[in-house]
Backbone as CSV, one residue per row, in Angstrom:
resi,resn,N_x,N_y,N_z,CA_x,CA_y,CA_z,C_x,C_y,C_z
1,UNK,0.837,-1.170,0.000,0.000,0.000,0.000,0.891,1.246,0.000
2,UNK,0.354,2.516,-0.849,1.270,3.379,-1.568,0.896,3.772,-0.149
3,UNK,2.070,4.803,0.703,2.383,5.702,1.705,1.629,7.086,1.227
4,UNK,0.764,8.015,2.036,0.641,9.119,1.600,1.632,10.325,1.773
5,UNK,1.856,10.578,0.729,3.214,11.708,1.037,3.343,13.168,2.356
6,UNK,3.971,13.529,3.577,3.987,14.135,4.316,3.866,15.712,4.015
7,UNK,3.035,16.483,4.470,2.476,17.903,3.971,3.474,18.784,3.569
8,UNK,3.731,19.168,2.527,5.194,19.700,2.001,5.737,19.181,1.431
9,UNK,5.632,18.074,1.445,7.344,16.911,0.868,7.317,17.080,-0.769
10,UNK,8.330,16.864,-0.900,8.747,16.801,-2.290,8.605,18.776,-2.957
11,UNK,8.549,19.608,-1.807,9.001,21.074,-1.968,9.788,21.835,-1.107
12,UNK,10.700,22.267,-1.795,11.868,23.076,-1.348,11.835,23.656,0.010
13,UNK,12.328,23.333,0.592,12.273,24.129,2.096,12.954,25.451,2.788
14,UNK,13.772,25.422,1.530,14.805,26.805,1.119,14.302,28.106,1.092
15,UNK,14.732,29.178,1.105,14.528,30.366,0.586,15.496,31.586,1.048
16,UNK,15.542,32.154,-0.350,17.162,33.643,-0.285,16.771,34.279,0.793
17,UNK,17.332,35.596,1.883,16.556,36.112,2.367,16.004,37.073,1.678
18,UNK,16.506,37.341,0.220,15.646,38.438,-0.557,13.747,37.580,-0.320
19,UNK,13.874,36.410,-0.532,12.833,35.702,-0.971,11.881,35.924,0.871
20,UNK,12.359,35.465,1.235,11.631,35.856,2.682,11.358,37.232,3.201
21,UNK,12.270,38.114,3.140,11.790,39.099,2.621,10.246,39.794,1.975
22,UNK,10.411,39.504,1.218,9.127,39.658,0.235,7.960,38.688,0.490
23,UNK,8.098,37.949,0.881,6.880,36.770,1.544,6.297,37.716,2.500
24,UNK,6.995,38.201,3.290,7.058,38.502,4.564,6.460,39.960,4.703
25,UNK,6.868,40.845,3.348,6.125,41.874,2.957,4.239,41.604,2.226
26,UNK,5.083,40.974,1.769,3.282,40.454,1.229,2.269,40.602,2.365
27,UNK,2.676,38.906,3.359,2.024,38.766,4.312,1.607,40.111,5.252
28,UNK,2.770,41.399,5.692,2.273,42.162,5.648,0.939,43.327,5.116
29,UNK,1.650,43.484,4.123,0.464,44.210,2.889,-0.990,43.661,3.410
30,UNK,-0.497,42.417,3.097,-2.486,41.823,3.493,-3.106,41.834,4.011
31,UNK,-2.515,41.739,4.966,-2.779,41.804,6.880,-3.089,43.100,7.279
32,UNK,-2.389,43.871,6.916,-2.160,45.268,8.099,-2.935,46.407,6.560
33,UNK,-2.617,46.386,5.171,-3.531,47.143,4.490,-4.735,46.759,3.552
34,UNK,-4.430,45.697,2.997,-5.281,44.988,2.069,-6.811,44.681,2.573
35,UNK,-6.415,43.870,3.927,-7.518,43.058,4.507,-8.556,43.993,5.012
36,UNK,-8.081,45.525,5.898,-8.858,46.112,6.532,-9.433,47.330,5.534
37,UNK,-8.850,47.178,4.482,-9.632,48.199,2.895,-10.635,47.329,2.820
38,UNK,-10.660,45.846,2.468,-12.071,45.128,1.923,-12.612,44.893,2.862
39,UNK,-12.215,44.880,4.292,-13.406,44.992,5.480,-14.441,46.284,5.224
40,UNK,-13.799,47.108,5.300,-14.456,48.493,5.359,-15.775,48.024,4.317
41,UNK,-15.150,48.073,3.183,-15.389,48.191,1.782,-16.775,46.935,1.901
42,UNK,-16.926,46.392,2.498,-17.991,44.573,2.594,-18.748,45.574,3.630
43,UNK,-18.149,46.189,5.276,-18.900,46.832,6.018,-19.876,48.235,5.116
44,UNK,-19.861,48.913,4.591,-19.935,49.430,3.456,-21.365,48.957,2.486
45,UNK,-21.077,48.036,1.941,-21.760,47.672,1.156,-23.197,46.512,1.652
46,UNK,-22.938,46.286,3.488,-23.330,45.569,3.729,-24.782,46.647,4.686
47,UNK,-23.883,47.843,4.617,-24.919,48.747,5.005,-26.223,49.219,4.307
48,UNK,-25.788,48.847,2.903,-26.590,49.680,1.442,-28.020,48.568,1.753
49,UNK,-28.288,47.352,2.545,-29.349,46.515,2.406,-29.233,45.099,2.458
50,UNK,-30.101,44.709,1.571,-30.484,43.378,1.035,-29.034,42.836,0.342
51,UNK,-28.174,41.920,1.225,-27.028,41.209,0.859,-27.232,40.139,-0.228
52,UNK,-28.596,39.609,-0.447,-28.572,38.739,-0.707,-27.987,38.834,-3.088
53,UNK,-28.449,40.036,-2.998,-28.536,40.373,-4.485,-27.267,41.997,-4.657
54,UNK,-26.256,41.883,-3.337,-25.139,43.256,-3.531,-24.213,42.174,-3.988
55,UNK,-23.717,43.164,-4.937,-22.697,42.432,-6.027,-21.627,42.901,-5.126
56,UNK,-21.193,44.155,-4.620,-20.126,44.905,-4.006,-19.960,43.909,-2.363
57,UNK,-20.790,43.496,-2.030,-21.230,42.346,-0.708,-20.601,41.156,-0.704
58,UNK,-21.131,40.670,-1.692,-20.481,39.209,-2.378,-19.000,39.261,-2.660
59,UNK,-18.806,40.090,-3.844,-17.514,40.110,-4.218,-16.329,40.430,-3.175
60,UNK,-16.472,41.372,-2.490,-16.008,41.649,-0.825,-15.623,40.952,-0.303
61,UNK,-16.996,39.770,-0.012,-16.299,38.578,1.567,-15.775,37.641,0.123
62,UNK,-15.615,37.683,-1.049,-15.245,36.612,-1.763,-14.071,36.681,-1.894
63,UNK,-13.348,38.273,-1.846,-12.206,38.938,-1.329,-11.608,38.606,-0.309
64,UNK,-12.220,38.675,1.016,-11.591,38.552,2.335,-11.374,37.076,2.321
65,UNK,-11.690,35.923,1.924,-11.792,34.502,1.839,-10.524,34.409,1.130
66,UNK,-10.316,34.917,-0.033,-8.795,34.750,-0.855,-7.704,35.397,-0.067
67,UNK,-8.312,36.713,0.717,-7.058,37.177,1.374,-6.631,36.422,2.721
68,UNK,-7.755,35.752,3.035,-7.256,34.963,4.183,-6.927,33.484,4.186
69,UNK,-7.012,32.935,3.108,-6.264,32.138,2.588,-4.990,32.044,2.122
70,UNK,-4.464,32.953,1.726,-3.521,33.303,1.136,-2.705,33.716,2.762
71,UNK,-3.037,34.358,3.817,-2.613,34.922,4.882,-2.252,33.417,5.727
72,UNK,-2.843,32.686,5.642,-2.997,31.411,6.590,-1.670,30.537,5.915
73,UNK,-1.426,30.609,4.576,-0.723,29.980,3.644,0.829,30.473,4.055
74,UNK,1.110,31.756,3.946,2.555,32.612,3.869,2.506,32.253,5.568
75,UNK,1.700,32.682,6.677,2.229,32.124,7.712,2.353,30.921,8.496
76,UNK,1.774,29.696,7.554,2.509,28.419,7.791,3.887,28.202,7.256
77,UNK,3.981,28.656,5.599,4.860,28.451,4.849,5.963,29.055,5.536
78,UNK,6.258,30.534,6.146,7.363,31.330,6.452,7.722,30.373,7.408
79,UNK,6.730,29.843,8.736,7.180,28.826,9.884,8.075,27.520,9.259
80,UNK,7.670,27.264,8.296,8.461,26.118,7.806,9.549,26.270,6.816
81,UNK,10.075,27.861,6.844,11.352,28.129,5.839,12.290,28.144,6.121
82,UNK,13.590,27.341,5.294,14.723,27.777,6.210,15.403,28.783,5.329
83,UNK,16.116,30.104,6.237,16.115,31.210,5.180,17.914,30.415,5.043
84,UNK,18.232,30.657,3.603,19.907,30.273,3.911,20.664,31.648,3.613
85,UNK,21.249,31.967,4.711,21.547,33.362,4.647,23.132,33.329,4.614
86,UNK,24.087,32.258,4.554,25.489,32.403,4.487,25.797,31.417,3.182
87,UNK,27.075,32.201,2.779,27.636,31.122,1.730,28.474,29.693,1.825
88,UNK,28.625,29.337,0.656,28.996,27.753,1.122,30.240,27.885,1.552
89,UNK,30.663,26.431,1.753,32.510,26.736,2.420,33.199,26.717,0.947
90,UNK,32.571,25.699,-0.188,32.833,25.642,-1.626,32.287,26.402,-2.518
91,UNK,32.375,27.344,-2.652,31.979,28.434,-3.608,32.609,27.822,-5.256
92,UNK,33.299,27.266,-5.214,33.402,26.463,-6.623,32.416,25.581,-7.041
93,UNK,31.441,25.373,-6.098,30.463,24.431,-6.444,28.965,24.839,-6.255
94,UNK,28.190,24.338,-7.498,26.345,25.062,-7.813,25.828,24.542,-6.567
95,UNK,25.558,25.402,-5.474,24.484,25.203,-4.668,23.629,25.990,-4.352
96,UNK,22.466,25.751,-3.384,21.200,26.766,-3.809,22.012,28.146,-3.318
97,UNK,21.323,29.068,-3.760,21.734,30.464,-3.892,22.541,31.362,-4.705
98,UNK,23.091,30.044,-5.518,24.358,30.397,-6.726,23.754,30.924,-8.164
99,UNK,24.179,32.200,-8.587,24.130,32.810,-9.896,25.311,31.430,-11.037
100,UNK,23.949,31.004,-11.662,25.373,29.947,-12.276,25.479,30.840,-13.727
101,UNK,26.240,30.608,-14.263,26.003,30.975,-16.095,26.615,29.795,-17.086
102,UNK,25.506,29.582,-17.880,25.645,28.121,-19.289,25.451,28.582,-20.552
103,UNK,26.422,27.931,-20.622,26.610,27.968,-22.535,25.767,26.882,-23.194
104,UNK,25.328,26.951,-24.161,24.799,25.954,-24.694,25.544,25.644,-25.838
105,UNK,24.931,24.489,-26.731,26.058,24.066,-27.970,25.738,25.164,-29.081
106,UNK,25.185,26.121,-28.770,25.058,27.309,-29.752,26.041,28.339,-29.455
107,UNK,26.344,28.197,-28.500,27.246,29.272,-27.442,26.493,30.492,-27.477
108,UNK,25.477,30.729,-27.288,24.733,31.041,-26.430,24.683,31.027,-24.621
109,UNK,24.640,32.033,-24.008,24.940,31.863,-22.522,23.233,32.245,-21.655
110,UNK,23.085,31.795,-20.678,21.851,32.246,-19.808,22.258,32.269,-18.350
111,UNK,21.805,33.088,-17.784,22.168,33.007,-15.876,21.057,32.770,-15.427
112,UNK,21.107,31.966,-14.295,20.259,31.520,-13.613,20.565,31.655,-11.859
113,UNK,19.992,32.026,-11.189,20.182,31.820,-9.327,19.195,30.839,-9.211
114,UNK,20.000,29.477,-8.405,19.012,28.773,-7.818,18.469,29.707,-6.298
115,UNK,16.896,29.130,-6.430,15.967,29.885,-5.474,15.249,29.164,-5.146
116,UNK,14.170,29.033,-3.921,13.832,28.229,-3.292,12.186,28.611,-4.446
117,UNK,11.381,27.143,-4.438,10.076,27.344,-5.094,9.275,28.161,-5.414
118,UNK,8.937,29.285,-3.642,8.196,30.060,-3.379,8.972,31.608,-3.792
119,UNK,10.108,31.718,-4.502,10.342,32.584,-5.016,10.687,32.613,-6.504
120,UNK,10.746,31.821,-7.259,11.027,31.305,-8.612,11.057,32.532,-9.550
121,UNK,11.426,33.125,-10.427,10.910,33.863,-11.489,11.793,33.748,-12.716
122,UNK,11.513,33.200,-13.506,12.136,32.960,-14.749,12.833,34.388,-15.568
123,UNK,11.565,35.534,-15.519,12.015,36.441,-15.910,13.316,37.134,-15.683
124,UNK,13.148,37.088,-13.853,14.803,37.730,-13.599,16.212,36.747,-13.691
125,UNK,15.596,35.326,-13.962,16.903,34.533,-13.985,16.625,33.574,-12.962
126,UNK,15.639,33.770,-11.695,15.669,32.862,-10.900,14.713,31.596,-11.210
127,UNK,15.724,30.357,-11.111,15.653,29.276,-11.240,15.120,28.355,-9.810
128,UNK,13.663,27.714,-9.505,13.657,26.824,-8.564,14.345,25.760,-8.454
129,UNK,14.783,25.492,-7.422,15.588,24.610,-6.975,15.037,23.255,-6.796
130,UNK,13.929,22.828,-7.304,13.604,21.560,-7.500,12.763,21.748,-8.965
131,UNK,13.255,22.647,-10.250,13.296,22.168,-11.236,14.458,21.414,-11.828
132,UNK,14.061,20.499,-12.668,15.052,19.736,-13.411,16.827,19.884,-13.495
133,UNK,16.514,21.198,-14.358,17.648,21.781,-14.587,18.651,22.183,-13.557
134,UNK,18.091,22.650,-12.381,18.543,23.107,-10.928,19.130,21.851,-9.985
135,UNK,18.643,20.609,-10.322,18.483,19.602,-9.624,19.970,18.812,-10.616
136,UNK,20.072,19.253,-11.736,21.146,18.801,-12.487,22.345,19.838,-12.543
137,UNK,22.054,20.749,-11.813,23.077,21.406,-11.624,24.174,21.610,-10.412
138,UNK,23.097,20.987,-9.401,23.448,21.364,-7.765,25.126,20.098,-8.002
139,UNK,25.679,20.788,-7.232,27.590,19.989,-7.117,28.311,19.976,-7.541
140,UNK,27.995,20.702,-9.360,28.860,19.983,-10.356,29.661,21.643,-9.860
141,UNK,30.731,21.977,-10.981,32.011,22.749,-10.799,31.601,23.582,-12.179
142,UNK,32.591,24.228,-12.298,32.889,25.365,-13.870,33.346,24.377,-14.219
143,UNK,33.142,24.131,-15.705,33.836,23.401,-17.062,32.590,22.575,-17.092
144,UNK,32.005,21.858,-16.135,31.502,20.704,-16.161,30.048,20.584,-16.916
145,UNK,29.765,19.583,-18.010,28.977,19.154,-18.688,27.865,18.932,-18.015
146,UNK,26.330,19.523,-18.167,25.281,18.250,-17.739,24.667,18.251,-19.371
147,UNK,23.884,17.260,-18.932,22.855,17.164,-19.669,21.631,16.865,-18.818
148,UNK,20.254,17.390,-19.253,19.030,16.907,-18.860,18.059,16.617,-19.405
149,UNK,16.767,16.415,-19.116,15.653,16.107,-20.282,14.769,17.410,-19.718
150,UNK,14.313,18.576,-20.462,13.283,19.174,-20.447,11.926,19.055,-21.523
151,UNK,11.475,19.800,-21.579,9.813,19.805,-22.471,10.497,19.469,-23.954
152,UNK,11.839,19.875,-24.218,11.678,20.086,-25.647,12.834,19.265,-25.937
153,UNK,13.468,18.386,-25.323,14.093,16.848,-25.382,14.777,17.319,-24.928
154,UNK,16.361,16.827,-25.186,17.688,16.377,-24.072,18.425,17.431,-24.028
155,UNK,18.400,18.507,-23.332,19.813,19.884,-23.356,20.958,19.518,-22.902
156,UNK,21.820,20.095,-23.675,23.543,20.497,-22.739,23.801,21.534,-22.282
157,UNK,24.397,21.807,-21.327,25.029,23.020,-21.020,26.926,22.679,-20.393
158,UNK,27.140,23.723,-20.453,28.718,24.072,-19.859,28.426,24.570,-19.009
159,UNK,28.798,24.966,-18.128,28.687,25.806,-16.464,30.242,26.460,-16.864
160,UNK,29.815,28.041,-17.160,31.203,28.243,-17.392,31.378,30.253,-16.505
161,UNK,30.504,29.785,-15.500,30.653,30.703,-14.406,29.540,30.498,-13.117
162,UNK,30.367,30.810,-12.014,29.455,30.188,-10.704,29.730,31.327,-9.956
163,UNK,29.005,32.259,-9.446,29.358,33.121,-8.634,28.164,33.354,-7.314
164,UNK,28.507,33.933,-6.212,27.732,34.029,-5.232,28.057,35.530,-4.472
165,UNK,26.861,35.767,-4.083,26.660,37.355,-3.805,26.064,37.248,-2.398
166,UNK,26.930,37.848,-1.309,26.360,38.221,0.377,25.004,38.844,-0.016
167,UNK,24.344,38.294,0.841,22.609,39.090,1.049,22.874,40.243,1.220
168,UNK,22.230,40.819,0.799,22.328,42.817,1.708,21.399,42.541,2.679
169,UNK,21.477,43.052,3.725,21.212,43.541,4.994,20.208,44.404,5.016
């Protein structure tokens, strides 16, 4: 009989402190300005009458339900983060928090920072640390070959820069 998997498992437990950070602002925002605008805003609309047919009523607590979901979410998740706030003793080697840079067989180059799940963004370069590519990258050195399988078949890369940057404060 298949085991049911433990709440979290198989996601990153990591995060930059840029990334906590910003969780942490969010969770703010929501809490302390967001939440008590659509209170008002439901108190408000809940004054105008008959709830049963206020669109501004409905949509409101349908509001406060996402915001407090979302609030319940960032402060389990932050309890269960570990922020990694120092660098490795091997800075020659891809581990989470590392700006890597790859060549491909086009020579073509891309940078990537591994980052913990809950901060991911492709756009700026940050790479989750339990995608594929991240997961084929973690140990190896500069020079060193991977290959992996993504959406669009088998890539190579070179790792032909690894660098790491102190958090700012």
């Amino acid at each position: 009989m298949a085991q049911k998997p433990a709440a979290g498992r198989g996601r990153a437990r990591y995060i930059t402190p840029e990334g906590e950070r910003a969780l942490r602002e969010e969770l703010r925002y929501l809490w302390k300005e967001k939440r008590p605008e659509v209170t008002q805003a439901v108190r408000d609309a809940a004054a105008l009458g008959d709830r049963s047919e206020n669109a501004e009523y409905i949509y409101g607590k349908k509001q406060l339900r996402e915001i407090d979901r979302r609030v319940r979410f960032l402060t389990k998740r932050l309890d269960e983060l570990t922020v990694v706030d120092r660098l490795p003793d091997d800075t020659g080697r891809v581990f989470f928090g590392a700006w890597v840079t790859l060549e491909d067989d086009d020579g073509e180059t891309r940078n990537y920072r591994l980052v913990g799940p809950d901060e991911f963004d492709l756009s700026k370069g940050y790479l989750s640390i339990d995608a594929p590519l991240a997961r084929a990258l973690l140990g190896r050195r500069l020079d060193d070959e991977i290959e992996f399988r993504a959406p669009d078949g088998l890539m190579n890369y070179i790792i032909v820069d690894i660098r790491y940057e102190a958090s700012p404060l």
